[in-house]
DRENPA-3360 file (N, C-alpha, C; in nm, 2 decimals, always signed):
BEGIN
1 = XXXXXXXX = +5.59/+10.33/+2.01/+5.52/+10.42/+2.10/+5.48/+10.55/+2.02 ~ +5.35/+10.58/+2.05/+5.30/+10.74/+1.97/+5.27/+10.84/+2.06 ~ +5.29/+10.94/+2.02/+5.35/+11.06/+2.15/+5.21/+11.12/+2.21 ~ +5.10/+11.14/+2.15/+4.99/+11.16/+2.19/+4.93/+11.04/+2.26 ~ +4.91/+10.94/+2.24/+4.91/+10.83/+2.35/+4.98/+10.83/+2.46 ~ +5.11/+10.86/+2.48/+5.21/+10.85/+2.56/+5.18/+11.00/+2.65 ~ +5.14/+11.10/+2.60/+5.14/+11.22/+2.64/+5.00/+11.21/+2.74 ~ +4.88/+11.14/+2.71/+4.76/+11.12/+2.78/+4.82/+11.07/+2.88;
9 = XXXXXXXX = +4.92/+10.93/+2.86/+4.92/+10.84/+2.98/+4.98/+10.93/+3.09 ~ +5.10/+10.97/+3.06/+5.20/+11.12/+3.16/+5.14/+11.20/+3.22 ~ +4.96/+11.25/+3.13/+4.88/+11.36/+3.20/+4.81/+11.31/+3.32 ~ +4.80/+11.15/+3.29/+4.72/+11.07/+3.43/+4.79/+11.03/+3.54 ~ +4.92/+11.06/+3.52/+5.01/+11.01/+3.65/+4.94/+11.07/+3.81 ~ +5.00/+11.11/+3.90/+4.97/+11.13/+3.98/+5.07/+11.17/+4.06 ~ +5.20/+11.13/+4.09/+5.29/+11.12/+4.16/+5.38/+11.26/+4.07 ~ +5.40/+11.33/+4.19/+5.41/+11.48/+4.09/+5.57/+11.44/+4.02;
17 = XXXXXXXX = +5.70/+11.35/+4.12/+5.78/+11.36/+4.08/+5.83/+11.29/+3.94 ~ +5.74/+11.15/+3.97/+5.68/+11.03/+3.81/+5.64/+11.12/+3.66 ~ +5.59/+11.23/+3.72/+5.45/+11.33/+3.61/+5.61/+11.41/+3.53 ~ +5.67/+11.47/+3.63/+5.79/+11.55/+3.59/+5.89/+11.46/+3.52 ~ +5.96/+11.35/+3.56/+6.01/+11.27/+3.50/+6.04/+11.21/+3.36 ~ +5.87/+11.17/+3.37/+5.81/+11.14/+3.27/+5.78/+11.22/+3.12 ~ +5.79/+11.34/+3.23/+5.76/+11.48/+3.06/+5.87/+11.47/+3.02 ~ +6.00/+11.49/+3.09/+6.10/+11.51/+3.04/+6.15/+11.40/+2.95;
25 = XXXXXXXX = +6.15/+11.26/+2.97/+6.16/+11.15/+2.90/+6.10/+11.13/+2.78 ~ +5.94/+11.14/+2.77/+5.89/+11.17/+2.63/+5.97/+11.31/+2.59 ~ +5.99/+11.43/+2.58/+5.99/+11.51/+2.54/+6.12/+11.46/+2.44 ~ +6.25/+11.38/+2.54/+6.33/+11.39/+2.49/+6.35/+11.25/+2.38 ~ +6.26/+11.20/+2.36/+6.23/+11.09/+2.27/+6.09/+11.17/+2.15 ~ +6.04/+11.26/+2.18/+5.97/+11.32/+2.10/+5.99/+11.30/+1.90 ~ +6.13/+11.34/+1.89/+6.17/+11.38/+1.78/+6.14/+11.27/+1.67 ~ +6.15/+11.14/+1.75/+6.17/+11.01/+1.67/+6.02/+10.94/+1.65;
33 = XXXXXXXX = +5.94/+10.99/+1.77/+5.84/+10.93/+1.77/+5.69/+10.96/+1.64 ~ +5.62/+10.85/+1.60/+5.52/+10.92/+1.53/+5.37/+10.98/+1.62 ~ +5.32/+11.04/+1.53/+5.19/+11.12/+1.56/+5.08/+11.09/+1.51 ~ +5.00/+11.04/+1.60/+4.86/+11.03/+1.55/+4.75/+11.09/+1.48 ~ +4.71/+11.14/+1.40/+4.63/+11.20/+1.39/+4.47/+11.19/+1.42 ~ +4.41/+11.09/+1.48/+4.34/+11.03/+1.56/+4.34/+11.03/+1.74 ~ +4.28/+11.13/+1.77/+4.28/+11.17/+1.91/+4.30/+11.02/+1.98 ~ +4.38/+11.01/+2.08/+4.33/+10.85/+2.17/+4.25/+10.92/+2.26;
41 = XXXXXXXX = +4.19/+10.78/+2.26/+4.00/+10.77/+2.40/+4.10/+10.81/+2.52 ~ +4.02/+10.92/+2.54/+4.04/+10.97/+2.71/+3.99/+10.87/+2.82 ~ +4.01/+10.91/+2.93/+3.97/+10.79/+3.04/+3.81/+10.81/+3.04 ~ +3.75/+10.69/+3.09/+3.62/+10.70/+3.09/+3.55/+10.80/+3.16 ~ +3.63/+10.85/+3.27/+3.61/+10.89/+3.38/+3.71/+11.09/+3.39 ~ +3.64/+11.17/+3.28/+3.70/+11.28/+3.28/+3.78/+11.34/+3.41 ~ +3.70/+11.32/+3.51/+3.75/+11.37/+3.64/+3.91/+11.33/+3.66 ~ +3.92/+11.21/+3.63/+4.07/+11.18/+3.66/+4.17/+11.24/+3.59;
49 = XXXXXXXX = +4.11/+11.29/+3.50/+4.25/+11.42/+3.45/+4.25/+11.55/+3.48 ~ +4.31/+11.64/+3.51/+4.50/+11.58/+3.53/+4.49/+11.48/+3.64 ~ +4.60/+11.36/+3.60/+4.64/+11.28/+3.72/+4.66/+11.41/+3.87 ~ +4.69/+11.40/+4.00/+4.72/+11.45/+4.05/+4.71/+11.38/+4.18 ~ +4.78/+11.45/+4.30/+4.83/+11.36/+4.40/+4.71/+11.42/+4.50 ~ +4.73/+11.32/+4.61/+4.60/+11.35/+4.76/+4.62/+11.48/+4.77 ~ +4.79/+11.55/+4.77/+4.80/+11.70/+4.86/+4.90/+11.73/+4.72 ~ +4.86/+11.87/+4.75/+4.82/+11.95/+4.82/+4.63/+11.95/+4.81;
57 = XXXXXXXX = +4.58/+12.01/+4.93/+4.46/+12.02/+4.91/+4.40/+12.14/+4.84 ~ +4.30/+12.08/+4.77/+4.27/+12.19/+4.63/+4.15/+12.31/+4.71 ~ +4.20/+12.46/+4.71/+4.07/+12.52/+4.72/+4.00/+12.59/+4.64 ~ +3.94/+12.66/+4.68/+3.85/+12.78/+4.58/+3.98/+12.91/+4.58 ~ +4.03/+13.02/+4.48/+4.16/+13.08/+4.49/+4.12/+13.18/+4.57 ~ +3.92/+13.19/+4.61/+3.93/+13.37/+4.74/+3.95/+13.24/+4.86 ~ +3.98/+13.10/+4.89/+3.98/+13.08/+5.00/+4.13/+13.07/+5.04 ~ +4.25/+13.08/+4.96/+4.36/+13.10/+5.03/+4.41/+13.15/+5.15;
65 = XXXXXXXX = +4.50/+13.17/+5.22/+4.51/+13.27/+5.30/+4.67/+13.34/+5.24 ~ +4.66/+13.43/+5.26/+4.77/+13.55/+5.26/+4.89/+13.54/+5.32 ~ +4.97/+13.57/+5.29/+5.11/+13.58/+5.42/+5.21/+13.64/+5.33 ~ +5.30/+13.73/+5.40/+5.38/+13.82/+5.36/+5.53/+13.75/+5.34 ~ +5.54/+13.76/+5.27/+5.67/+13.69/+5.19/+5.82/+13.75/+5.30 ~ +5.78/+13.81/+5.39/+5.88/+13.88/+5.50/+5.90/+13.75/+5.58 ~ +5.83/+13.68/+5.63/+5.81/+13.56/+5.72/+5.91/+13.42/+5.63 ~ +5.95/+13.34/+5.70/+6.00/+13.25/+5.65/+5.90/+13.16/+5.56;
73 = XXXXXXXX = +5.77/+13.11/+5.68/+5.66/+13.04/+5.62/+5.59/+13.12/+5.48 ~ +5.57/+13.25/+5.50/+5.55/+13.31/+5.39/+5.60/+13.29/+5.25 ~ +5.73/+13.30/+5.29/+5.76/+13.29/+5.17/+5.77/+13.14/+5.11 ~ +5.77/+13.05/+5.22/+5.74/+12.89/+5.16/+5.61/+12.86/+5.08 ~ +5.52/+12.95/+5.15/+5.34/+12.95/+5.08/+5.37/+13.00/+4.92 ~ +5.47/+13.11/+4.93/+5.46/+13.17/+4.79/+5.54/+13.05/+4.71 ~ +5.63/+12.99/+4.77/+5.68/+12.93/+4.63/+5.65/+12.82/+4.59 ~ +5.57/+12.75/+4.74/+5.47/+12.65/+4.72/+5.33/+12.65/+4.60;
81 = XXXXXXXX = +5.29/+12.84/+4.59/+5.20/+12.85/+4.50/+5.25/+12.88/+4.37 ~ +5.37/+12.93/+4.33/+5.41/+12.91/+4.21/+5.48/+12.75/+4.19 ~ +5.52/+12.69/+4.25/+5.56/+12.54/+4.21/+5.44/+12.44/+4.17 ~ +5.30/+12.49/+4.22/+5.16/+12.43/+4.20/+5.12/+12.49/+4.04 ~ +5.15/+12.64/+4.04/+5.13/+12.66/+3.92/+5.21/+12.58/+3.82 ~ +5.33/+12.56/+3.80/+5.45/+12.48/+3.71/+5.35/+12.35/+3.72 ~ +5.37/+12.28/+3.78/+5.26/+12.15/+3.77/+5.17/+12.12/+3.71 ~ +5.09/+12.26/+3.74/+4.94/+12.23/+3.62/+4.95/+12.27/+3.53;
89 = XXXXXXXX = +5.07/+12.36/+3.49/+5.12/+12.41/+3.35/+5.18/+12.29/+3.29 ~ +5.27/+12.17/+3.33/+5.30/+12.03/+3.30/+5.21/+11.95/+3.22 ~ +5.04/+11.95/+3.29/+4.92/+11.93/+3.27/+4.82/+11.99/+3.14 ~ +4.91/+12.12/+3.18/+4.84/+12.21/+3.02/+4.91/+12.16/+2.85 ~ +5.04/+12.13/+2.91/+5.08/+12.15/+2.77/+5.06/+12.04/+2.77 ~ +5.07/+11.88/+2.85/+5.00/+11.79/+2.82/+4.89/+11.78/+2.70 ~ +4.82/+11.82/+2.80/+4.67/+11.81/+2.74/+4.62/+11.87/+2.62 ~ +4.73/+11.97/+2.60/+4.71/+12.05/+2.43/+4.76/+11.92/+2.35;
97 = XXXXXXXX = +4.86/+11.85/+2.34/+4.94/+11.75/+2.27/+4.85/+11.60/+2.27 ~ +4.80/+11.54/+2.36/+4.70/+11.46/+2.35/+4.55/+11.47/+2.28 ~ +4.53/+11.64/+2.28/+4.37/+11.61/+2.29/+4.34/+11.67/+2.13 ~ +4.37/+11.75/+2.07/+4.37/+11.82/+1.97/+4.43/+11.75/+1.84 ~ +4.36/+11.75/+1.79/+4.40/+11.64/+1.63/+4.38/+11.75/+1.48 ~ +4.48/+11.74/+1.39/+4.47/+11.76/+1.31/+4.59/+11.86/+1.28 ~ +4.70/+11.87/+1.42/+4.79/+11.98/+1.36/+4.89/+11.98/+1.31 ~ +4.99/+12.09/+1.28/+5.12/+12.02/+1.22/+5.22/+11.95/+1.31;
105 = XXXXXXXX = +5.27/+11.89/+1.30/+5.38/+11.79/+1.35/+5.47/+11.91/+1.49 ~ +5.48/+12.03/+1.47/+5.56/+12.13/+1.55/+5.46/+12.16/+1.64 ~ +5.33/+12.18/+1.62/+5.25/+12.23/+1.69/+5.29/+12.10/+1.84 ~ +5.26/+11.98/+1.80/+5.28/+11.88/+1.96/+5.41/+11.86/+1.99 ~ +5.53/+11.89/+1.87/+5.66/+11.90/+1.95/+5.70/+12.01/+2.01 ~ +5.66/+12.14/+1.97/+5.63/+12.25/+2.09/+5.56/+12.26/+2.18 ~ +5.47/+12.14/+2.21/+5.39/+12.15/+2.34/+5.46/+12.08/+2.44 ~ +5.54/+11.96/+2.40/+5.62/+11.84/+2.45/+5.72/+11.93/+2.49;
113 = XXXXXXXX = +5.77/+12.04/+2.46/+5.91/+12.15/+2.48/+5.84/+12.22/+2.60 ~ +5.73/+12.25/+2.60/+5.68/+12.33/+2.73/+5.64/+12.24/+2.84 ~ +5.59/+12.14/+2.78/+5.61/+12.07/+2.92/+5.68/+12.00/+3.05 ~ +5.81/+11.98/+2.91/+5.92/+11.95/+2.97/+5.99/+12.04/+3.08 ~ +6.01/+12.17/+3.01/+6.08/+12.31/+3.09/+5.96/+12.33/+3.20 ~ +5.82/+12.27/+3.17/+5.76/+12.32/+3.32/+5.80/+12.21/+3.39 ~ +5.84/+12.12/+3.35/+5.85/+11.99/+3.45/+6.02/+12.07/+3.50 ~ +6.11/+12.09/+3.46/+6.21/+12.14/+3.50/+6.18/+12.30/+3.61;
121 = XXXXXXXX = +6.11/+12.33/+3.58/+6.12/+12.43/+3.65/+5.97/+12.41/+3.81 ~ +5.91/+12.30/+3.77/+5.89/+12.23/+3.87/+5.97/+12.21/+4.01 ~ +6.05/+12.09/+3.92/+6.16/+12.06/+4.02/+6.24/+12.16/+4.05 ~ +6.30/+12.27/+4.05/+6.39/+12.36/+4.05/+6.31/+12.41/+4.20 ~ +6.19/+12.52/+4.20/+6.06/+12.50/+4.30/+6.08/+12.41/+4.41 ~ +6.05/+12.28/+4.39/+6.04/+12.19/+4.52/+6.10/+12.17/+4.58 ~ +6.27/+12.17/+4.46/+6.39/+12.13/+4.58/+6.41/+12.26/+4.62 ~ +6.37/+12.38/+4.60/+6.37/+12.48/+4.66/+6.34/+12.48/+4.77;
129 = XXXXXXXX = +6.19/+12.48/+4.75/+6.09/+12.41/+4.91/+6.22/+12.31/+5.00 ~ +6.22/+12.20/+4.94/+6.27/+12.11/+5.05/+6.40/+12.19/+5.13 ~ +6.45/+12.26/+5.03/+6.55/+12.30/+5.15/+6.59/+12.38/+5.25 ~ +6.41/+12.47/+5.24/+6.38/+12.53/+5.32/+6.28/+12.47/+5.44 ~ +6.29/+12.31/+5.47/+6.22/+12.22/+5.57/+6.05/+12.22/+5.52 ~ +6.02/+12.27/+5.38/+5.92/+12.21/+5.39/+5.88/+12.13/+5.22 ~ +5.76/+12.10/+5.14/+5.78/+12.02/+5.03/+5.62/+12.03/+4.94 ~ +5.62/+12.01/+4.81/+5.52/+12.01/+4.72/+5.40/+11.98/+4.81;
137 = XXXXXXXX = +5.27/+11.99/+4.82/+5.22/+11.93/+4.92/+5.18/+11.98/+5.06 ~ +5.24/+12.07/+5.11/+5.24/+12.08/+5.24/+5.16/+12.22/+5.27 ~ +5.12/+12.26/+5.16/+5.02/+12.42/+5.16/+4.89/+12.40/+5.10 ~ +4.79/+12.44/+5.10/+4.65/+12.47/+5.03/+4.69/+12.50/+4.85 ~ +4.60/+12.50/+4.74/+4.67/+12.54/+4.66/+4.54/+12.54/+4.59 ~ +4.53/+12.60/+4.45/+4.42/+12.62/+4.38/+4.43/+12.56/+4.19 ~ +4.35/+12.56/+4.14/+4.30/+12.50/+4.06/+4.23/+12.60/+3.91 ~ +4.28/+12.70/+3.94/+4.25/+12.82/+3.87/+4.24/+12.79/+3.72;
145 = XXXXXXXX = +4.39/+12.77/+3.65/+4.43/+12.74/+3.53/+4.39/+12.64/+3.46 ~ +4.37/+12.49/+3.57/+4.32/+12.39/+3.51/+4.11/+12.39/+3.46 ~ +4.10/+12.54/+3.57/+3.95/+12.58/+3.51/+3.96/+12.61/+3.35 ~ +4.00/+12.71/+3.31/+3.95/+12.75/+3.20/+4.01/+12.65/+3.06 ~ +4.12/+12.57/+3.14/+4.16/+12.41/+3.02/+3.99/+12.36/+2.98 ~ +3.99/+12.32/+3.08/+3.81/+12.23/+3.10/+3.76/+12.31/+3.00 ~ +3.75/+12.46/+3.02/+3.58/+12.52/+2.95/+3.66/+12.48/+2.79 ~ +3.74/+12.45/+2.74/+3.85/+12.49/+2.61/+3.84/+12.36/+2.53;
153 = XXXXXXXX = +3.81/+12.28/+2.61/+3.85/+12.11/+2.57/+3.81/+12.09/+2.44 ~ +3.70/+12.15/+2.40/+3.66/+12.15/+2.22/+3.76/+12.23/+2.15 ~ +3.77/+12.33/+2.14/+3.79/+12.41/+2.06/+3.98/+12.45/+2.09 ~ +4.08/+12.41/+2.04/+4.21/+12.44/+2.01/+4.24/+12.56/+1.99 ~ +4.15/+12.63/+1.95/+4.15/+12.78/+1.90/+4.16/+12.87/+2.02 ~ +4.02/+12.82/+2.06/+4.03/+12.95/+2.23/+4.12/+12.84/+2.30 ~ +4.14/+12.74/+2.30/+4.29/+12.69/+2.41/+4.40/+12.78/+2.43 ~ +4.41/+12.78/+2.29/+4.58/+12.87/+2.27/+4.54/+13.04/+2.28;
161 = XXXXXXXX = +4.41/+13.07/+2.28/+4.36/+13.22/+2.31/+4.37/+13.25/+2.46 ~ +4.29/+13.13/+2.52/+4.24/+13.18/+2.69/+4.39/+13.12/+2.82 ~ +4.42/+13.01/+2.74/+4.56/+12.97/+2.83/+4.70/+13.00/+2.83 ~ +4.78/+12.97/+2.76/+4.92/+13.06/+2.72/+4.91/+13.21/+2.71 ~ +4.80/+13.28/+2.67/+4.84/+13.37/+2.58/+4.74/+13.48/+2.71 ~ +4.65/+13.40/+2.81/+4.63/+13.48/+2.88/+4.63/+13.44/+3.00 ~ +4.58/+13.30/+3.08/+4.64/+13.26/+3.20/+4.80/+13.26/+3.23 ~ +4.87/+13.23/+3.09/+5.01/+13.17/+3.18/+5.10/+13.29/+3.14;
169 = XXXXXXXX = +5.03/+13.37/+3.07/+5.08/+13.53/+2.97/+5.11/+13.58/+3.12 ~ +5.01/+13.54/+3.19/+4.98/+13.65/+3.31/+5.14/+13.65/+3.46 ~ +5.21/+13.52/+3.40/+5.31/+13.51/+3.50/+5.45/+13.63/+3.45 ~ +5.42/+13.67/+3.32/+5.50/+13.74/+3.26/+5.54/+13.90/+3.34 ~ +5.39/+13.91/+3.36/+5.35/+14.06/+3.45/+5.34/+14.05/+3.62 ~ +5.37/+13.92/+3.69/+5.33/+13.90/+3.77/+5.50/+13.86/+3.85 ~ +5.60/+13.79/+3.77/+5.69/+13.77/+3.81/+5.79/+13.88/+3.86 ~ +5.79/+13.97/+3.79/+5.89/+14.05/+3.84/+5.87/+14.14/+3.97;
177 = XXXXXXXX = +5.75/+14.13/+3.98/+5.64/+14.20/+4.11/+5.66/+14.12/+4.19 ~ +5.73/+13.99/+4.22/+5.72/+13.89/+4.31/+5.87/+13.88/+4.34 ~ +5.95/+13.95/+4.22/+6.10/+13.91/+4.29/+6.13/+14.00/+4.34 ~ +6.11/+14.17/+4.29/+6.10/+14.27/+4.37/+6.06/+14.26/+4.52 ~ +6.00/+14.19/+4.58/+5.95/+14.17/+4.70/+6.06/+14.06/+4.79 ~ +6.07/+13.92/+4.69/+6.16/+13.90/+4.72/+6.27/+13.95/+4.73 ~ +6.35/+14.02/+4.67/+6.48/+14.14/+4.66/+6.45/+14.19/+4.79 ~ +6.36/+14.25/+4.84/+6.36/+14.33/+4.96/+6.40/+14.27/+5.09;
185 = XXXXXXXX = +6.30/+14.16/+5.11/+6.38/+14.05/+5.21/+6.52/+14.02/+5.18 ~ +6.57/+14.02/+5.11/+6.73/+14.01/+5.14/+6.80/+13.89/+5.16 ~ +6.69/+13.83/+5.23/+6.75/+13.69/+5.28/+6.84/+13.58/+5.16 ~ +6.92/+13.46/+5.21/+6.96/+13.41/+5.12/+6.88/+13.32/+5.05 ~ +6.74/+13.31/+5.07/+6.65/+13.20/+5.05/+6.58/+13.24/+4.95 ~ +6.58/+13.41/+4.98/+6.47/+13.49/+4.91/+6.52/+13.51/+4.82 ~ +6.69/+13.53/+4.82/+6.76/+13.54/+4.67/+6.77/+13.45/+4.62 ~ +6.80/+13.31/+4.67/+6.78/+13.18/+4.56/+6.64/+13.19/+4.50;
193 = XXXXXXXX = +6.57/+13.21/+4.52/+6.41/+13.20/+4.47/+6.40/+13.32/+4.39 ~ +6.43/+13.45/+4.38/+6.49/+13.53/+4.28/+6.55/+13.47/+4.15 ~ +6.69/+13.41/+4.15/+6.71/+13.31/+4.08/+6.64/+13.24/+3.98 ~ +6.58/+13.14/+4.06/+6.51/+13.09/+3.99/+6.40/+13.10/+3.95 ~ +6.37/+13.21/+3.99/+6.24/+13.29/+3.88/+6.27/+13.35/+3.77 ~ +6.42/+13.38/+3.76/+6.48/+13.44/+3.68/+6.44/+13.30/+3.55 ~ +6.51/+13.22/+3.57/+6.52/+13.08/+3.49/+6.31/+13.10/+3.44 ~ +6.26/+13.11/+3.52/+6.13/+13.09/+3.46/+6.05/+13.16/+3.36;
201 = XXXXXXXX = +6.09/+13.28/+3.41/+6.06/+13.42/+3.33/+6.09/+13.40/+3.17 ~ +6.23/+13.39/+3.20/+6.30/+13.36/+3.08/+6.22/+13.27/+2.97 ~ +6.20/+13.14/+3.01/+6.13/+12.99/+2.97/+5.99/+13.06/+2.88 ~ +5.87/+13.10/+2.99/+5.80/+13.12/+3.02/+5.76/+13.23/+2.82 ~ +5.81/+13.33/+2.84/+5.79/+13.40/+2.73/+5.83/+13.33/+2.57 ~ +5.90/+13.21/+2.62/+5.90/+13.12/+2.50/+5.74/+13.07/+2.46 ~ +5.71/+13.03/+2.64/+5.64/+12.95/+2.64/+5.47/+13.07/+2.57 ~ +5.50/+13.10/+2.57/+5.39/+13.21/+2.56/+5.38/+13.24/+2.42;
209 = XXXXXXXX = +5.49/+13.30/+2.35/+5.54/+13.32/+2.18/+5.45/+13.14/+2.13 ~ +5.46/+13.08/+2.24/+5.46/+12.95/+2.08/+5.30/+12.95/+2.10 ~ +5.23/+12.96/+2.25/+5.10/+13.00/+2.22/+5.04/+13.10/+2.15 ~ +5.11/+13.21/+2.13/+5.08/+13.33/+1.97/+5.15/+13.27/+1.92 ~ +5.20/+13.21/+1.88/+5.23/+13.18/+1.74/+5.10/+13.08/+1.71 ~ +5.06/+12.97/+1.76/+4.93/+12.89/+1.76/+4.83/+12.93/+1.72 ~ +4.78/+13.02/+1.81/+4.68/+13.13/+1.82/+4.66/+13.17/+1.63 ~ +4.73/+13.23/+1.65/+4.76/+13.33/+1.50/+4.77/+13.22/+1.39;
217 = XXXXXXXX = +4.84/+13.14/+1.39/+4.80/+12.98/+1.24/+4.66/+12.93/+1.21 ~ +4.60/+12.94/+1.43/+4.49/+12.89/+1.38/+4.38/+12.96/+1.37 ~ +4.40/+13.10/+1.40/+4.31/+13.20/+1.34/+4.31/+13.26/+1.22 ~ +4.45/+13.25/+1.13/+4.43/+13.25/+0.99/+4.38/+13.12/+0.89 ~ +4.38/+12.97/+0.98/+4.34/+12.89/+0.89/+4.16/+12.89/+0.91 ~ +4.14/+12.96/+1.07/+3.99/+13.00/+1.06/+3.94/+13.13/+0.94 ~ +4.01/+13.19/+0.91/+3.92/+13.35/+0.90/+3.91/+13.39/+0.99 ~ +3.99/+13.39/+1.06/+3.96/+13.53/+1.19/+4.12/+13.64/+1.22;
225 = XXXXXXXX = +4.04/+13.73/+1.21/+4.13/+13.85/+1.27/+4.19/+13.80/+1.40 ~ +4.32/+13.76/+1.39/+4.36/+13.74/+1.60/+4.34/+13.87/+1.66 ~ +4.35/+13.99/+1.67/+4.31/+14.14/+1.74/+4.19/+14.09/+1.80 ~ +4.08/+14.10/+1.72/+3.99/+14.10/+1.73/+3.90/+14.02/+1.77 ~ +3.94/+13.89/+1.71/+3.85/+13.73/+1.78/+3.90/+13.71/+1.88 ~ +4.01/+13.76/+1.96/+4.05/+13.74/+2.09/+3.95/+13.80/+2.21 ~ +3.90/+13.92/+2.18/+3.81/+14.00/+2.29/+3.71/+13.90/+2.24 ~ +3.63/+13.85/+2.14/+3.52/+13.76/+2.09/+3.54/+13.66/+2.23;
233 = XXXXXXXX = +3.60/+13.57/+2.23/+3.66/+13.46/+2.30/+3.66/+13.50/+2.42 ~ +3.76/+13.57/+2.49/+3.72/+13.67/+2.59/+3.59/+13.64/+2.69 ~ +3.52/+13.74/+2.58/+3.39/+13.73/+2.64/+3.30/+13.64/+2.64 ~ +3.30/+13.53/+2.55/+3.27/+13.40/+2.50/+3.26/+13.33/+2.66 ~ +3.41/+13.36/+2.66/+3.47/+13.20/+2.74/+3.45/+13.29/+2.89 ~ +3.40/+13.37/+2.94/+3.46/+13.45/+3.05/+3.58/+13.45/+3.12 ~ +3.68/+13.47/+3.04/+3.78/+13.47/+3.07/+3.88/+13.60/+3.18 ~ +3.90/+13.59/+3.24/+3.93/+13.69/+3.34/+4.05/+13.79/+3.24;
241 = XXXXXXXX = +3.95/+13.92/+3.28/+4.02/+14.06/+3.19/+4.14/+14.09/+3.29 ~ +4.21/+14.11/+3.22/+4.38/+14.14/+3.31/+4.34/+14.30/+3.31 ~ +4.41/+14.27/+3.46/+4.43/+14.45/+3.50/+4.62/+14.49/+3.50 ~ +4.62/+14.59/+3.51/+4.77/+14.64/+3.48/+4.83/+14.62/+3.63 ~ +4.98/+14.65/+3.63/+5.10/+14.65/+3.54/+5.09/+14.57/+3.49 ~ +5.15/+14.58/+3.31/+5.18/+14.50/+3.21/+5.32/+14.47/+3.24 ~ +5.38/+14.38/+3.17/+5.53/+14.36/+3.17/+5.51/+14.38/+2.98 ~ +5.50/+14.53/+2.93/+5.55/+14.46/+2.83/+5.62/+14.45/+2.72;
249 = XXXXXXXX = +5.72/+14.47/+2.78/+5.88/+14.45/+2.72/+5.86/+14.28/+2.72 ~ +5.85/+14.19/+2.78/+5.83/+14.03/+2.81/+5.71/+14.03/+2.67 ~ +5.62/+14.07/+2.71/+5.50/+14.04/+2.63/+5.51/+14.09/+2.47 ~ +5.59/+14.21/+2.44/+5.63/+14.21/+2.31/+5.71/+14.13/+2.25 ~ +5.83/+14.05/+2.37/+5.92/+13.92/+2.32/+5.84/+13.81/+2.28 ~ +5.71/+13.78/+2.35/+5.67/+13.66/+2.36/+5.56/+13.70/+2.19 ~ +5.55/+13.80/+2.14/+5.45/+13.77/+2.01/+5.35/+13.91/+2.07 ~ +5.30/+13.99/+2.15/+5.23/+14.02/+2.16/+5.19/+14.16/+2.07;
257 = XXXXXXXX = +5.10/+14.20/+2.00/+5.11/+14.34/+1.88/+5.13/+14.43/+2.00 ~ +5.16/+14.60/+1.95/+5.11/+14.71/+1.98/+4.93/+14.75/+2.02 ~ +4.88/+14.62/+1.95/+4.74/+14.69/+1.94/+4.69/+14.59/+2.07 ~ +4.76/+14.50/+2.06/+4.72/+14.39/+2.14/+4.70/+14.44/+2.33 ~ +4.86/+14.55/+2.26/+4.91/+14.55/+2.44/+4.79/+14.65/+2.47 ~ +4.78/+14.74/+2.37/+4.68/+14.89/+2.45/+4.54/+14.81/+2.45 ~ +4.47/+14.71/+2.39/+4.37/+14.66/+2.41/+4.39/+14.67/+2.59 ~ +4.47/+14.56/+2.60/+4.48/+14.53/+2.78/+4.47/+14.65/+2.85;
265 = XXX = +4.57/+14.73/+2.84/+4.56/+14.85/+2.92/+4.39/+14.97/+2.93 ~ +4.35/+14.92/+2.77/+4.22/+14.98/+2.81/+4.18/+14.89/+2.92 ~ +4.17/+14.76/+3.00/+4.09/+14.72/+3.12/+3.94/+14.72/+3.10;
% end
């Protein structure tokens, strides 16, 4: 078995608990297995990737609806929408490890390492859900992340610029704002889910450091300044400008410069 083959087939699953399973299984067979350097043929049929199940139903992200994490259902919506993000983050580091040829051997065993821990922190999420009477599936959910994978699919360079290092960078500044809320509810449901955001947080700025670290190898094997070919890209790719609060105390752990952070905060 070769891990980029094996890593395509895991991306096409569909069955979210099979998809999660499955990461974890290759990941932990990873070490032994060899690497192709020869992309394998994707499905004929682009659309079918990422595998993904009938529900949740996919919408546009202004068509969501709102709900205040004070409510029971509320707060099922919210962890429903962070357990959708873990999913397609499964999908992401997938799809870096199958699709991209030519890197070093750590580059797809560190993508196999983030997929795995999203597949774990998946599950952590659902059974969450479940034991709050509801389950993966059962809320509206959006498709945001897996947009700007698509615009990237050529280029490995802006992958590791526009997704780790700025869609999934973005849960860095976004989580602690979400347990704080949860904290206020009080409840015992809202502090398990605290918890285990704790657990993600944590993951998460690994998960982010290995995308700067990526970033930065393969912008010195290009000639490119990372500071600066990043706003390039950016604007390139239209990639959504982050507005503040930063987290970044998180974001300095995970690789990010001084020059990097006040870029952002300029807005």
């Amino acid at each position: 078995m070769e891990l980029r083959q094996r890593a395509l087939q895991v991306l096409c699953l569909a069955d979210p608990e099979q998809k999660a399973a499955a990461a974890l299984d290759l990941y932990a067979q990873a070490a032994t297995l060899s690497i192709a350097s020869c992309t394998p043929e994707g499905p004929a049929e682009p659309s079918v990737l990422p595998g993904h199940p009938e529900r949740p139903v996919l919408l546009r992200h202004n068509e969501l609806a709102r709900r205040s994490p004070a409510t029971p259902e509320g707060r099922a919506v919210l962890i429903h929408a962070i357990a959708h993000i873990e999913f397609n983050a499964i999908n992401l580091a997938l799809d870096a490890v199958w699709r991209f040829g030519g890197m070093p051997r750590a580059y797809y065993t560190d993508w196999m390492r983030v997929a795995a821990e999203e597949a774990q922190h998946f599950r952590l999420l659902r059974d969450h859900l479940r034991s709050q009477g509801h389950d993966y599936g059962d809320f509206p959910a959006h498709q945001g992340l897996w947009t700007m994978c698509e615009k990237t699919n050529h280029d490995v360079l802006a992958r590791m610029a526009l997704v780790p290092r700025t869609m999934e960078a973005r849960g860095l500044d976004a989580t602690p704002l979400i347990q704080a809320k949860l904290r206020q509810v009080g409840t015992p449901d809202a502090l398990a889910a605290v918890a285990i955001l704790d657990t993600i947080l944590h993951d998460e700025v690994g998960h982010v450091a290995i995308g700067n670290h990526w970033y930065r190898w393969l912008c010195e094997r290009a000639g490119q300044n990372p500071e600066t070919h990043y706003a390039t890209l950016v604007k390139h790719y239209e990639a959504p400008r982050l507005k503040p609060p930063f987290n970044d105390a998180a974001r300095r752990s995970a690789g990010f410069t001084e020059t990097e952070l006040r870029w952002l905060q300029q807005g």
